[in-house]
C-alpha positions as CSV (number, residue, x, y, z in Angstrom):
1,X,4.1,7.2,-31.6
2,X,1.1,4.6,-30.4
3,X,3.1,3.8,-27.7
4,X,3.5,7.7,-26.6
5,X,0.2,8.0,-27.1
6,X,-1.0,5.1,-24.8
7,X,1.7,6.6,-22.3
8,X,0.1,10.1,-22.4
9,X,-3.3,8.9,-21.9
10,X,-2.6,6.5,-19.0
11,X,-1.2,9.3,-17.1
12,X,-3.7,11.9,-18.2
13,X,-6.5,10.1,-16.8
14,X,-5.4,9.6,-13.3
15,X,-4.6,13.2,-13.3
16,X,-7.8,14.5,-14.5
17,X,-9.1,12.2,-11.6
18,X,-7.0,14.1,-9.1
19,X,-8.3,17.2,-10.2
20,X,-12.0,16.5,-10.2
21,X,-11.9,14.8,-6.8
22,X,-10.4,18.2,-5.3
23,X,-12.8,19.9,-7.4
24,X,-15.6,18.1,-5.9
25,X,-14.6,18.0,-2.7
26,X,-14.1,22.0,-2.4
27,X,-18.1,21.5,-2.3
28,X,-17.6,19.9,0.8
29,X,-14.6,21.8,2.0
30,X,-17.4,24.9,1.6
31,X,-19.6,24.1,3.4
32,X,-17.4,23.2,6.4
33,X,-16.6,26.8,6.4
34,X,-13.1,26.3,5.3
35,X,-11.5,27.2,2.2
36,X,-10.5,24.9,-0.1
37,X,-6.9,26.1,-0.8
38,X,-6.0,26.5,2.3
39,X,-7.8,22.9,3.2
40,X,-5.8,21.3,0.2
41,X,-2.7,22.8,0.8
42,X,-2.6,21.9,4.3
43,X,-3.5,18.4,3.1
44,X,-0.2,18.3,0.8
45,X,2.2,19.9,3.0
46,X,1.2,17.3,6.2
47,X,1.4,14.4,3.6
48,X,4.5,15.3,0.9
49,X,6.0,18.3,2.0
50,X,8.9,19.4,4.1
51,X,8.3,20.4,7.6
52,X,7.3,24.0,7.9
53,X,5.4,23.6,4.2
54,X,3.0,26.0,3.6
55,X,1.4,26.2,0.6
56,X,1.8,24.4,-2.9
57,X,5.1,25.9,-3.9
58,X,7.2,24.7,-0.6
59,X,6.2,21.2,-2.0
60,X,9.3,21.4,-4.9
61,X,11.2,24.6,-3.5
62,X,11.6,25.8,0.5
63,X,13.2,28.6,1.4
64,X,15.3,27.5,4.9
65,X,17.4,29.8,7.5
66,X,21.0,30.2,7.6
67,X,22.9,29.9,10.7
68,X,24.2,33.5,9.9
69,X,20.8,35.0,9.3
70,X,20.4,34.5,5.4
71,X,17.9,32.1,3.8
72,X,18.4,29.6,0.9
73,X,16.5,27.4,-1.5
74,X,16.5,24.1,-1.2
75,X,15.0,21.0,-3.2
76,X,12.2,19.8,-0.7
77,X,11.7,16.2,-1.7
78,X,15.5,15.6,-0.7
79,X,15.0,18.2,2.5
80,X,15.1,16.3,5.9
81,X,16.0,18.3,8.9
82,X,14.4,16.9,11.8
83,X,12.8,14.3,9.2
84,X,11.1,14.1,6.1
85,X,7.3,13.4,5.3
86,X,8.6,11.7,2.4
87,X,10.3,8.7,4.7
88,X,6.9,8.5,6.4
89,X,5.2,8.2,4.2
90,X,7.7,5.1,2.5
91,X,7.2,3.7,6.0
92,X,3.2,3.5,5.4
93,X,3.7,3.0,1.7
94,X,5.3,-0.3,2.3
95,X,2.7,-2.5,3.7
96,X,0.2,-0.8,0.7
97,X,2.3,-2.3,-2.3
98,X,3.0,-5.8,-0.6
99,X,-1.2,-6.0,-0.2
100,X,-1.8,-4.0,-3.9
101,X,0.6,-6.7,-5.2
102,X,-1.5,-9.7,-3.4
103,X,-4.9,-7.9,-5.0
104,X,-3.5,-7.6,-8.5
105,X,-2.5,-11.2,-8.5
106,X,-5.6,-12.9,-7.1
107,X,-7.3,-10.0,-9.9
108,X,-5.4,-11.2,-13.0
109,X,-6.7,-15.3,-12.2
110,X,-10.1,-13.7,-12.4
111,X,-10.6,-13.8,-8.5
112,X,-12.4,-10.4,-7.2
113,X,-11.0,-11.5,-3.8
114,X,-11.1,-9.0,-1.3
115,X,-9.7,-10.9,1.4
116,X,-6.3,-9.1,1.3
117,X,-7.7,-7.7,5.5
118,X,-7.6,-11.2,6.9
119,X,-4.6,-12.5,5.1
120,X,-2.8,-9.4,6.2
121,X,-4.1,-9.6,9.9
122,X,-3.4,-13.6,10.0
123,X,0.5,-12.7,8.9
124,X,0.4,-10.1,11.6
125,X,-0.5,-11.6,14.5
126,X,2.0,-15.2,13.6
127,X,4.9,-12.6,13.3
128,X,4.0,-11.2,16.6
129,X,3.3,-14.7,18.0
130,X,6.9,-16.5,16.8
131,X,8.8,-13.0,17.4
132,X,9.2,-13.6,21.1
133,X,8.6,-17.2,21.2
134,X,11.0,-18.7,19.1
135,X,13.9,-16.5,20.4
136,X,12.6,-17.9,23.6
137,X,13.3,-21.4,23.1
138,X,16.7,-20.7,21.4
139,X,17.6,-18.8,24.4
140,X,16.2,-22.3,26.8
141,X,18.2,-24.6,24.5
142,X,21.5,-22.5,24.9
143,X,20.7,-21.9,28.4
144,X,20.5,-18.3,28.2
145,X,18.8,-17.4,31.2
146,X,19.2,-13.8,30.7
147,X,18.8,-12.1,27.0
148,X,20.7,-9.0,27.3
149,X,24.3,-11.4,28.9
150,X,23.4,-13.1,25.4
151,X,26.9,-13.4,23.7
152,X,27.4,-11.6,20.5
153,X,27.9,-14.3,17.7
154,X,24.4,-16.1,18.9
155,X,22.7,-12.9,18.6
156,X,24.0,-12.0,15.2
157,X,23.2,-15.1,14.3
158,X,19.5,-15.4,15.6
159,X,19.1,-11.5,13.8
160,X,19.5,-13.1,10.4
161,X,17.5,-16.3,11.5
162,X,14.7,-15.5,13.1
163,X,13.0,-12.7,10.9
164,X,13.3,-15.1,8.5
165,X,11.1,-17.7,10.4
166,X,8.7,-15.2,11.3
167,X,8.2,-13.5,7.8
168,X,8.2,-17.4,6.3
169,X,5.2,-18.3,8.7
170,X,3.2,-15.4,8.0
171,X,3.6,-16.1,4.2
172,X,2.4,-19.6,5.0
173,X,-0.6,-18.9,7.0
174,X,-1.7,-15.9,4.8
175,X,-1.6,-18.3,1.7
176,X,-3.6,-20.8,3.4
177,X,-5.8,-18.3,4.7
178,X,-6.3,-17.4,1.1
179,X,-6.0,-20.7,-0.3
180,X,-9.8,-21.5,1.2
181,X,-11.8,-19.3,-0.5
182,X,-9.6,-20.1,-3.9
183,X,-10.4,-23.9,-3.2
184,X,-14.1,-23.5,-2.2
185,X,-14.5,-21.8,-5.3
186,X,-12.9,-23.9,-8.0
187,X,-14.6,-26.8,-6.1
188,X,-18.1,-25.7,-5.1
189,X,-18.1,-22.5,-6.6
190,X,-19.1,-20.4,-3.9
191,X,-18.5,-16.5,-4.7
192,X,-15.1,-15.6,-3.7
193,X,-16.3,-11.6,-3.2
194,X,-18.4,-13.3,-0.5
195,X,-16.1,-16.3,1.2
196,X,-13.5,-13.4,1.5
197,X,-15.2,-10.2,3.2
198,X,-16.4,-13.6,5.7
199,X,-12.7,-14.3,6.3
200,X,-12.0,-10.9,7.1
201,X,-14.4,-10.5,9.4
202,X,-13.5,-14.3,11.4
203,X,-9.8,-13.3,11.3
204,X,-11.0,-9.5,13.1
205,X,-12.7,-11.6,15.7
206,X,-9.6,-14.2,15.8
207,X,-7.6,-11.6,16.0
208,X,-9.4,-9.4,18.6
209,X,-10.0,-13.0,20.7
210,X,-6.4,-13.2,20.9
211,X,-5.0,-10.2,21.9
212,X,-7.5,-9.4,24.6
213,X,-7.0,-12.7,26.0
214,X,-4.5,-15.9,25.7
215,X,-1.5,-13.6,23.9
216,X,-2.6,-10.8,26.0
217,X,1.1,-9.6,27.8
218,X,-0.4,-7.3,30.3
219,X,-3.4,-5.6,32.0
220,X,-2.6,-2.2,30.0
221,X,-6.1,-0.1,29.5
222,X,-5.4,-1.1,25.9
223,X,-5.0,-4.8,25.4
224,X,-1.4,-5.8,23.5
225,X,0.8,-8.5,22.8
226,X,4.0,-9.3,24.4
227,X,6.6,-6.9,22.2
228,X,8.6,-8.6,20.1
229,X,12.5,-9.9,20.8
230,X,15.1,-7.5,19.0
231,X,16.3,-10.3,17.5
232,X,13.1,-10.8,14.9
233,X,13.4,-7.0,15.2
234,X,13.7,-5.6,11.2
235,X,15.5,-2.4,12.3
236,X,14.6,0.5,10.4
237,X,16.7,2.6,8.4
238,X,17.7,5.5,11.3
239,X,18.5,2.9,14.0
240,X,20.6,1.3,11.1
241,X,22.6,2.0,7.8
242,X,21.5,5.1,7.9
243,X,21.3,6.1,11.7
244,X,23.2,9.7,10.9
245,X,21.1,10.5,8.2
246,X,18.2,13.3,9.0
247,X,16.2,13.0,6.6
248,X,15.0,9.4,8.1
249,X,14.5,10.8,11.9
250,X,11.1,9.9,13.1
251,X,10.6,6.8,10.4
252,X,10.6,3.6,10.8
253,X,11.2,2.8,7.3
254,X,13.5,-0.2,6.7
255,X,14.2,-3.3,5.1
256,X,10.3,-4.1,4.4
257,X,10.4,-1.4,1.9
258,X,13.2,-3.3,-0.4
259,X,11.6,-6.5,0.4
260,X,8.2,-5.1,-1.3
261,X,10.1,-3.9,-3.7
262,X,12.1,-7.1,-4.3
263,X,8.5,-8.4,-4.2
264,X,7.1,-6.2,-6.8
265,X,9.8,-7.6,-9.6
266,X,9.2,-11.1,-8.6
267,X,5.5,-10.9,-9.2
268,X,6.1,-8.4,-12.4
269,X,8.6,-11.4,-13.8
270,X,5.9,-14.2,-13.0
271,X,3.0,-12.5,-14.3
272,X,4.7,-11.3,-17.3
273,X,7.5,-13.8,-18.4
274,X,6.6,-17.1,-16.9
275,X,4.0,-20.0,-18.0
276,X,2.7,-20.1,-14.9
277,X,2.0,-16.7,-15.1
278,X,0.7,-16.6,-19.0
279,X,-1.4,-19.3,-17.4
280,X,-3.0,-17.3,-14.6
281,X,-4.0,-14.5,-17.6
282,X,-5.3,-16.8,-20.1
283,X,-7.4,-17.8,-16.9
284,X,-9.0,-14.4,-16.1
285,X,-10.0,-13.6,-20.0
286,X,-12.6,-16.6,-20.8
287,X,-11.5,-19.7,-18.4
288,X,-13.9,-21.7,-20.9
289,X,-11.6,-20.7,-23.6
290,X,-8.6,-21.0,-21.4
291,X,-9.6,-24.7,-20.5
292,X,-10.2,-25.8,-24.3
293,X,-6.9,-24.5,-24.6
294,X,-5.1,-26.8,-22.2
295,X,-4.8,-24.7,-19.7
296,X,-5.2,-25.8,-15.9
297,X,-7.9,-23.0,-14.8
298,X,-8.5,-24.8,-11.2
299,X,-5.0,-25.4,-10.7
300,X,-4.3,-21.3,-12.1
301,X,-6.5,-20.0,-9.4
302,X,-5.2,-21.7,-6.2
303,X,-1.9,-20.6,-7.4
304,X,-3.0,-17.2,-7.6
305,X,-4.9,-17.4,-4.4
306,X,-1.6,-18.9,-2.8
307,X,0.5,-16.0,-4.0
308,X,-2.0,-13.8,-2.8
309,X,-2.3,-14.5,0.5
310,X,1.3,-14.7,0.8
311,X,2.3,-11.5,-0.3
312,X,-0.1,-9.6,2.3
313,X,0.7,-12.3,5.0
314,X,4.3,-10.8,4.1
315,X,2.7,-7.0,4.6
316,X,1.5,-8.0,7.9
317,X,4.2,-9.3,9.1
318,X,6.3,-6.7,7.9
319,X,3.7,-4.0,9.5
320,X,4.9,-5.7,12.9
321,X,8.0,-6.8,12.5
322,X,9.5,-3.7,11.2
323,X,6.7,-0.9,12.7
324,X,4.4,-1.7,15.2
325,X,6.6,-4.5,17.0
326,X,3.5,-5.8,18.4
327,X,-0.5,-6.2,17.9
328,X,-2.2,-3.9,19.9
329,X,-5.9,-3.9,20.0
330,X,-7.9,-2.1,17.3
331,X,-4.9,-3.5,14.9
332,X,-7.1,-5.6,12.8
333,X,-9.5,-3.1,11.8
334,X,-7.3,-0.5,10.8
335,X,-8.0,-1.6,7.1
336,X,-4.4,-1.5,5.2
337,X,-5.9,-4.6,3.0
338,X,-8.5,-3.2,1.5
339,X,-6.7,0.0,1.1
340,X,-4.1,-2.3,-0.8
341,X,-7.2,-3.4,-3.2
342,X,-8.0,0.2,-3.3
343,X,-4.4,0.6,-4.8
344,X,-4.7,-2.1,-7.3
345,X,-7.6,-1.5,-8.7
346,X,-6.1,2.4,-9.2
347,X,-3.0,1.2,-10.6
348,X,-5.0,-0.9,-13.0
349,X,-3.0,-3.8,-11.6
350,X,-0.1,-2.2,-12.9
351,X,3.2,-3.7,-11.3
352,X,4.5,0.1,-11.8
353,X,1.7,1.5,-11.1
354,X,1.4,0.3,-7.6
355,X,4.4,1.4,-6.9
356,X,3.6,5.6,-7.9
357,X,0.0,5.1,-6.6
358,X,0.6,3.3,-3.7
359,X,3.1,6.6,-1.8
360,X,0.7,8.8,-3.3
361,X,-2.2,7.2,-1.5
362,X,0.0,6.9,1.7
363,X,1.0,10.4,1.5
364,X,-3.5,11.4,0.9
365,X,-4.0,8.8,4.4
366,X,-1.1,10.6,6.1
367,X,-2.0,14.7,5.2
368,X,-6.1,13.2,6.0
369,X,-5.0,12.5,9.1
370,X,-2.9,15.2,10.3
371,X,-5.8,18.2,9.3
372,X,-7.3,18.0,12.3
373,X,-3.7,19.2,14.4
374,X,-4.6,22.5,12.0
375,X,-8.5,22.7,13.2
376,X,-9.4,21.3,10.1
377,X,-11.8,18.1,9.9
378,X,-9.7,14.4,9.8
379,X,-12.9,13.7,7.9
380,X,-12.5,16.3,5.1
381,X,-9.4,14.4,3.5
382,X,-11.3,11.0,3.6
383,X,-14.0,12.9,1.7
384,X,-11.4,14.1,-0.6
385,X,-9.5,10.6,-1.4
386,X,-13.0,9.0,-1.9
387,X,-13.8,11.4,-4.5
388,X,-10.5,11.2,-6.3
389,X,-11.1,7.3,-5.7
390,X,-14.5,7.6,-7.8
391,X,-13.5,9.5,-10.4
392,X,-11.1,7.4,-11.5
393,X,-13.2,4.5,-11.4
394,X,-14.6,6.8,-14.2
395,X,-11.8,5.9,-16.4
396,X,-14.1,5.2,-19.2
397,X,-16.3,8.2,-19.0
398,X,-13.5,10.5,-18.8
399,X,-11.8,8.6,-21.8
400,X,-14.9,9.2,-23.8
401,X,-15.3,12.8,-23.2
402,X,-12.1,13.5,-24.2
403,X,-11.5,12.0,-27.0
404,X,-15.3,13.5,-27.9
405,X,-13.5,16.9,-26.9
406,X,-10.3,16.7,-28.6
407,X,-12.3,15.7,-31.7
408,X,-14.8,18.8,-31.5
409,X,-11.4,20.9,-31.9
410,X,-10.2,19.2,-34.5
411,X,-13.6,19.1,-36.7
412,X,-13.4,23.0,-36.0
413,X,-10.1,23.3,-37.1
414,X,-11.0,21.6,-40.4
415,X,-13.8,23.6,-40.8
416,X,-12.2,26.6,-40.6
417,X,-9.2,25.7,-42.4
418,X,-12.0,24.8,-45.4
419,X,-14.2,27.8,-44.9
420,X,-10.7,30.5,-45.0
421,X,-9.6,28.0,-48.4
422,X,-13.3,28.6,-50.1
423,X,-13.1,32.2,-49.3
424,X,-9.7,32.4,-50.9
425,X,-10.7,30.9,-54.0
């Protein structure tokens, strides 16, 4: 019954969040001359609903046309005809739990790092890097002149080699992009919160230096790498397995999705059933406490730290590898790191719950963005997730008032209950 209880409440709050966000928001929403239905259903249909979603009820049930005229119902998460939202918004899920994951575990050592930006940027831009240049010098040593006269079997083989070397570098450099802070802090003990927002911004400027100049591929009015060889291409899930399948058209939703998820049990069984992990937890209660006890605080953090950075080193390369297939200027400041420390801290650090609040964040970031095709401010549904964001930072405040609520009822029920017994008598 405790248990049920605990359940209930973690659920309820995040709701009640949801709810006063919009609620606030519709202030907002006002005074942009818009209503705030139409405003919020227009936000859920562009982010979870089908295609031709409408208002809140299309979101579970859509009625779709016959070829002989009629209509039916149909379930609408599981409706794809010329693509579902739902796959897009997997596709921008993806990157969100691999950089949540990275901010939980740097969280639970005790580390407030916020450096998930530049880790994520760093893995990026080493994917892009070794994803035309190694499959260059395989295709020099074999004497391969031309890539597409490749033979068969050396291809096949370089498709299951060299995304491998790309997504195992950008693990590397993210960790040690990560590791500095964690290591400048255990030794010197220089703020992490402040070594990390300075990483972000020198990887932005590394990453900006580099694209507009020495990995430059072109003179495109937008500078870009050189696009990646198919080889270190991860191919999504319609160019793949599921190539005849609808209901993936227009996503490029692949194999990063069940390596995050892969990702998300590995770091749930570390945290959870491992001494390393046990360690890492001991170290972010009282590492005073933690040290008296025998346990290796120092050596806790710059594990976490390397983790960390690994996991969104992993996101960034994924984002390229799988998605964007190269680095295109303005890439670095699009921000999916600290939306993943957004995520964690929503989740609570949750393992499970980064992976509910992560898609429902995506799907918020994708129906923001895709108001203003319906002459409704982008800026509207930013004002609206910051408001849900805030309000669930109000966990505590929210707890308290209902729990001062629900006991108001039940003093009232008492009383009554006593006042109908005295009349009886």
């Amino acid at each position: 019954m405790k248990a049920l209880r605990q359940t209930l409440d973690s659920i309820s709050i995040p709701i009640i969040a949801i709810l006063l966000g919009l609620a606030a928001s519709s202030i907002f929403v006002a005074l942009a001359n818009v209503s705030p239905i139409e405003t919020y259903q227009k936000l859920f249909c562009e982010g979870f609903g089908p295609r031709g979603c409408q208002n809140f009820g299309d979101l579970l049930f859509f009625q779709v046309s016959n070829g002989d005229g009629g209509t039916s119902t149909v379930f609408s998460p599981l409706y794809g005809e010329g693509g579902s939202r739902i796959a897009l918004l997997l596709e921008q899920a993806t990157p969100l739990i691999l950089t949540a994951l990275s901010a939980a575990v740097a969280f639970q050592a005790g580390m407030f790092s916020i450096g998930m930006d530049g880790q994520f940027v760093m893995g990026a831009i080493t994917a892009a890097f070794l994803g035309y240049w190694v499959p260059d010098q395989i295709y020099l040593l074999v004497g391969v002149t031309d890539p597409e006269a490749a033979p068969i079997i050396l291809k096949t083989i370089m498709h299951g080699v060299v995304p491998l070397i790309c997504l195992g570098a950008a693990m590397l450099v993210g960790a040690i992009y990560s590791w500095i802070p964690g290591y400048i802090k255990v030794k010197l003990n220089v703020n992490e919160l402040i070594s990390t927002i300075i990483f972000n911004a020198i990887a932005v400027q590394l990453i900006t230096y580099l694209v507009n100049f020495p990995m430059r591929a072109d003179f495109n009015n937008i500078a870009r790498t050189r696009r990646i060889d198919d080889t270190a291409w991860l191919i999504p899930f319609n160019r793949g397995i599921f190539q005849d399948v609808e209901w993936f058209s227009g996503a490029r939703v692949g194999v990063g999705l069940i390596i995050a998820l892969i990702a998300a049990g590995l770091v749930w069984f570390y945290l959870r059933r491992t001494t390393a992990g046990y360690e890492q937890r001991m170290t972010r209660g009282t590492s005073l406490f933690a040290r008296f006890g025998g346990i290796p605080t120092g050596r806790a953090v710059l594990r976490a730290m390397l983790i960390s950075g690994a996991l969104s080193g992993l996101a960034g390369a994924i984002a390229i590898l799988g998605v964007e297939r190269r680095v295109v200027d303005g890439f670095a400041t699009g921000g999916t790191g600290f939306d993943g420390v957004l995520v964690a801290i929503l989740a609570k650090e949750s393992i499970v719950g980064i992976l509910l609040v992560a898609p429902f964040f995506a799907g918020l970031n994708l129906g923001a963005t895709n108001l203003q095709f319906g002459d409704l401010p982008r800026q509207l549904g930013g004002i609206i997730i910051s408001f849900i964001i805030l309000f669930n930072a109000m966990e505590d405040f929210i707890r308290q008032r209902l729990r001062a609520l629900l006991r108001g009822r039940y003093w009232t029920r008492k009383s009554s209950a006593t006042s109908g017994e005295s009349t009886a008598v």
